[in-house]
N, C-alpha and C positions, 0 to 999 in steps of 0.2 A: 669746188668750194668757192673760188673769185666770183663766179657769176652769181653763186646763189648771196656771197655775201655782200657785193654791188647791188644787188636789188634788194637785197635788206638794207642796207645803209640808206637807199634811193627813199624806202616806206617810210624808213623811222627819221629821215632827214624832212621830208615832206609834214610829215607829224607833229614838227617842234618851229617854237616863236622863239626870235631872237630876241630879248627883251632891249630894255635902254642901259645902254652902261652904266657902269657904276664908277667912278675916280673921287680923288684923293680934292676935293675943289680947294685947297690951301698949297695943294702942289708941294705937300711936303714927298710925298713917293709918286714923283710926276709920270716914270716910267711901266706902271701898271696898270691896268684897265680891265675889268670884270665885266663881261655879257651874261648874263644870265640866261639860260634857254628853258622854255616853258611846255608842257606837252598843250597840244591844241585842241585835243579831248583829253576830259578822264574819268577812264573806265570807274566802274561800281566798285568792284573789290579789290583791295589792298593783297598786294604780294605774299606769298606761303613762303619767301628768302628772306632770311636774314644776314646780315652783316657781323662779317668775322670777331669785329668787341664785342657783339652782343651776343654771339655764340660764346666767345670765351667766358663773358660773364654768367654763362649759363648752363656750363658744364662741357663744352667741347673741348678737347686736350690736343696739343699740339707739341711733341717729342723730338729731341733732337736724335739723329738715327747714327749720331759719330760720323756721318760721312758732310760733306762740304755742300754736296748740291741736292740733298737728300732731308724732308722732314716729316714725319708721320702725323696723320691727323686723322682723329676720335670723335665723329659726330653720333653722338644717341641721342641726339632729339628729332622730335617729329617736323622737322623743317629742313628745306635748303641751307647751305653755305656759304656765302659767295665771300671768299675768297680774294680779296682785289689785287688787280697788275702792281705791284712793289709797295704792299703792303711791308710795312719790318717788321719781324718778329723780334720780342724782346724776351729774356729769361735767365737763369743763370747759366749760362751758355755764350756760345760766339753771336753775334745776332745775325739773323739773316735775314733777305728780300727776297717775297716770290716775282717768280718769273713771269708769271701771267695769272689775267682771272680765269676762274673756275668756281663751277657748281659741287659743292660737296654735300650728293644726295642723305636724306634720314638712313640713319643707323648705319653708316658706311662709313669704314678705315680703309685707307687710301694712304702712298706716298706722292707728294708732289714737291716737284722742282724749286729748288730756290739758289740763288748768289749769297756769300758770305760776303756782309758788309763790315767786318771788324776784323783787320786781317793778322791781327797780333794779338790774337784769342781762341785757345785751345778751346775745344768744343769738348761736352759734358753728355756723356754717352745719356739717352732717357730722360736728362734734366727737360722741365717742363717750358714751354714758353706761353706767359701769360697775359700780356699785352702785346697790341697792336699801333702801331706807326706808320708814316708814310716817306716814303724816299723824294727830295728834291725832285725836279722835275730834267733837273741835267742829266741824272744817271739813271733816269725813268726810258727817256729819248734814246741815249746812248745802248741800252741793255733793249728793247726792243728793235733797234735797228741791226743790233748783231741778229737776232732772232730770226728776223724776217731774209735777212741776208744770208747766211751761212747756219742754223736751221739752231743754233748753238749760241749760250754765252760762254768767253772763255774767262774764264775768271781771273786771272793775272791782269788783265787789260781794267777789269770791275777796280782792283785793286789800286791800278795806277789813276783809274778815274777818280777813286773818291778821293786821294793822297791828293792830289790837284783839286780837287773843291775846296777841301779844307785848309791847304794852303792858300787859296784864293778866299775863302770867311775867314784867314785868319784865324784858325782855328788849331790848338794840338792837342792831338788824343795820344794817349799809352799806347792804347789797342786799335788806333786808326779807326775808330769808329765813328762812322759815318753821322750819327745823329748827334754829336758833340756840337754839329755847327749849330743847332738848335739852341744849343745852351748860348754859347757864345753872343748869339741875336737875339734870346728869349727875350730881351725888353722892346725891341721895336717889333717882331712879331707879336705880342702882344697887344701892343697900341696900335696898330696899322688893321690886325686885323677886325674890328670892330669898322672898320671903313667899311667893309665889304657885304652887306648882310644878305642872309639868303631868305624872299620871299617865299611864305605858305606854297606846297603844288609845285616849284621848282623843280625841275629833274636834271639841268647840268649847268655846264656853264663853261665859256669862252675868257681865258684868262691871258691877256696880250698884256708881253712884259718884255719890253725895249721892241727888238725885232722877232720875239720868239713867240707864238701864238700856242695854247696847251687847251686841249678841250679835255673834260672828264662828262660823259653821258649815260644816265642810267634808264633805264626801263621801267622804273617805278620812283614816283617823288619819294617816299620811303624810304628806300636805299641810299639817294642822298643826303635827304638831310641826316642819317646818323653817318654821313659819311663827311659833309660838309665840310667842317674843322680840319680834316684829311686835305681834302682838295685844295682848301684856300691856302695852308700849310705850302703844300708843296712848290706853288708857285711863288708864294708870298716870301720863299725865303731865297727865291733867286731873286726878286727884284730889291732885296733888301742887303744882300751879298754884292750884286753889280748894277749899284746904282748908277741910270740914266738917264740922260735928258731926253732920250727917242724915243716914240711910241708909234704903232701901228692904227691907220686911221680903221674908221669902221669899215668903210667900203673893201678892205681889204682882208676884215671877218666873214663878209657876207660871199667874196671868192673863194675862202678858205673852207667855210662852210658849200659852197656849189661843189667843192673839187674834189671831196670825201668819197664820193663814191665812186668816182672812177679810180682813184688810189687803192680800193679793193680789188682791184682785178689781180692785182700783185700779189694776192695773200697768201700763206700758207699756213696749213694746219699745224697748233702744236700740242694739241691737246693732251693731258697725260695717260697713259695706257692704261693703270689703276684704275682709273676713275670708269664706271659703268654706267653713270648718269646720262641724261638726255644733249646737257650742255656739251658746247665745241668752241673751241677757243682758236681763235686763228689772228696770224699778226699780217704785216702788210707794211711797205717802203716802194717811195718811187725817189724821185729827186729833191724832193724839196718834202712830204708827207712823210710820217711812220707813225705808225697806229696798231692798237690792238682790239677786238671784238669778240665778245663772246654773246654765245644765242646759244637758245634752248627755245624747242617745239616753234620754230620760226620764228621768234621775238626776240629782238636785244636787248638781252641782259645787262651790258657794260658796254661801254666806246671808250677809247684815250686815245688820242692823235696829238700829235706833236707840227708844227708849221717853223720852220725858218722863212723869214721874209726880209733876206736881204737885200736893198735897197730901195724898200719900202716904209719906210719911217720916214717920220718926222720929230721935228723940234716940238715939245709937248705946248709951250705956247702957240704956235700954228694947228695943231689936232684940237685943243678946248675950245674951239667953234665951233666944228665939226659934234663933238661930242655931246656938249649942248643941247645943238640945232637937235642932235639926234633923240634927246631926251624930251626936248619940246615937242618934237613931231608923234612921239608916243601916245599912240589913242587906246591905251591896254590899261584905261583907269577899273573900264566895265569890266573887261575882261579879267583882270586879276581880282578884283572883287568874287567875280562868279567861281573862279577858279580858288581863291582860299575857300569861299562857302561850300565847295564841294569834297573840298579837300579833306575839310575839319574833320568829319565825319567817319571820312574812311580811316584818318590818321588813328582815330580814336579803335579803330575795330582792329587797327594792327598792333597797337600797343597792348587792346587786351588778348590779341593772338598770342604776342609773345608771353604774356602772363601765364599763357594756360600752358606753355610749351613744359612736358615732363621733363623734369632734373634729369642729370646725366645719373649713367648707373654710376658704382661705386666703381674706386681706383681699381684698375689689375693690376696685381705685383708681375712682376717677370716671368717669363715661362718656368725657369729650374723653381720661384719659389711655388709657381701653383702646384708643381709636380710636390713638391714637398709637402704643400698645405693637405693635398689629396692622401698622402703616404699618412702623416700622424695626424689627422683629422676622422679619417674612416678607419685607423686602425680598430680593432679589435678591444676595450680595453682587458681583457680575460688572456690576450695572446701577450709571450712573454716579451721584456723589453727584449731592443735589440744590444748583442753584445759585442763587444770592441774586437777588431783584429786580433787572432795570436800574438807571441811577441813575437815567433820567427817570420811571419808573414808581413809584420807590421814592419820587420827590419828589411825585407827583400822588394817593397815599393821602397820604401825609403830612400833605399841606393839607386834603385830605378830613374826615378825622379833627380837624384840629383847628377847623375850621367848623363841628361839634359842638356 
């Protein structure tokens, strides 16, 4: 799996333009800096995956199964799933974060892995979870390096992670729930992110915030942008949590991008056993990298990598020349032009993909009720009711039961 997935990192790295940064030019969030990365062909046709909100909003169900690292999931539509690395699940329930991306093939029930991000919330046997969220990018890094490392998240550790995020946003939840810090910052996430915009035909992008570098990569411009809001979220609220004056020059994007693919040689598979799809999901840590990748039929589906670059920053007045320089030197006027022009089109045949996608079937009640619906639904109506216990029989469970 490392070789084959270094040489897919090597294709689809080869594949993609780094475009020109994006920053804050008032230097009000001086500490953040957004690459956009572009594919450098694009193919004809738009992706048969869609993305886990649009599944939800389209009839896919997602069930809490009472256990902590355990959630069930109901695709009946004639599409892919994807699933994303620490997507949060929300519902009336504990919320939780999956553990990695995965394909969740048509008409396929599946359990897959996830962390409890709200650690002071009894979980709701069956309750449904019906939005989708994305986890920081501190406990994104953090829960993929247990991964890759020791083959496991342990969840007590998840628990002390996010208890220190949200004491660090200043943040207090009931239930320790992790996405509170959203609320606490929703005004400058808000306003900040409108900095950041993502161009037509886009598929990732390079978010350098203070000394921490976080790439998210997808395999189709598609997948991104309805994932977009996701991605810029997650970084957007570490730079907005520990604000700083450092930032990572470019040239130090362009090593971190060279270095991806030999940081797969370290990978290991974790893909979930349920799942009978084509997709394979495998994470990856060296010393300074940790990443996740998923493919399907030799093409990446999904990339996240994480970069520490310590003591490689600078003073963010010393990098806006640099940053600049690097936006003037940008000759992708033609090229992004040709690249929305191609884009339009396809965008348009994948929206009406998803239009034509069949509703899900109808709810299923629990196993004991279908067994009951089967019992006085097909009965007989000519055959007699059915009649109550004796009374001595009714009295000798009675005592049964309560000898218990």
């Amino acid at each position: 799996m490392s070789t084959s997935l270094t040489k897919q990192l090597e294709r689809c790295l080869e594949g993609v333009v780094l475009g020109p940064p994006l920053f804050d030019p008032a230097g009000l969030l001086p500490c953040m800096v957004v690459y956009p990365l572009f594919p450098s062909q694009l193919g004809a046709d738009p992706p048969t995956t869609i993305t886990l909100a649009e599944g939800l909003s389209r009839g896919v169900r997602l069930r809490d199964t009472g256990q902590v690292d355990r959630v069930h999931v109901d695709n009946p539509l004639k599409a892919s799933i994807l699933v994303g690395e620490s997507e949060v699940l929300i519902g009336e329930t504990q919320t939780r974060a999956l553990q990695i991306s995965c394909l969740i093939p048509p008409g396929q029930r599946a359990s897959i892995p996830v962390n409890c991000v709200e650690e002071r919330r009894l979980t709701a046997y069956q309750a449904e979870f019906t939005q989708a969220d994305i986890c920081p990018w501190n406990l994104r890094s953090f829960k993929l390096e247990q991964l890759a490392r020791h083959g496991e998240t342990h969840q007590h550790r998840i628990w002390d992670r996010i208890e220190t995020f949200l004491d660090h946003a200043e943040t207090a939840s009931p239930t320790a729930d992790l996405r509170a810090a959203y609320g606490t910052h929703s005004f400058d996430l808000n306003a900040l992110r409108h900095r950041y915009p993502m161009h037509p035909g886009q598929c990732g992008a390079v978010c350098a915030v203070g000394q921490e570098l976080y790439l998210e990569l997808f395999g189709a411009p598609e997948l991104l942008e309805d994932r977009y809001a996701h991605l810029l979220k997650s970084a957007l609220i570490e730079a907005v949590v520990g604000p700083q004056e450092q930032v990572t020059a470019p040239e130090v994007v362009h090593a971190f991008l060279a270095a991806l693919p030999a940081a797969g040689r370290a990978s290991r598979l974790v893909h979930p056993a349920s799942l009978k799809g084509k997709g394979r999901s495998a994470v990856f840590s060296t010393s300074s990298i940790t990443g996740t990748a998923l493919m399907a039929d030799q093409e990446l589906i999904h990339l996240c990598a994480h970069q520490r670059c310590w003591g490689k920053t600078q003073a963010f007045p010393l990098v806006r020349p640099q940053l600049e320089q690097a936006c003037a030197d940008w000759e992708g006027g033609a090229f992004m032009e040709m690249l929305e022009r191609e884009y339009r089109p396809r965008r348009l045949r994948y929206d009406a993909f998803k239009d034509r996608l069949d509703p899900a079937a109808p709810p299923e009640a629990p196993d004991a009720g279908n067994r009951l619906a089967v019992l006085t639904t097909d009965r007989d109506p000519r055959s007699p009711p059915p009649r109550p216990l004796a009374p001595a029989l009714y009295r000798f469970f009675l005592r049964l039961f309560q000898q218990r």
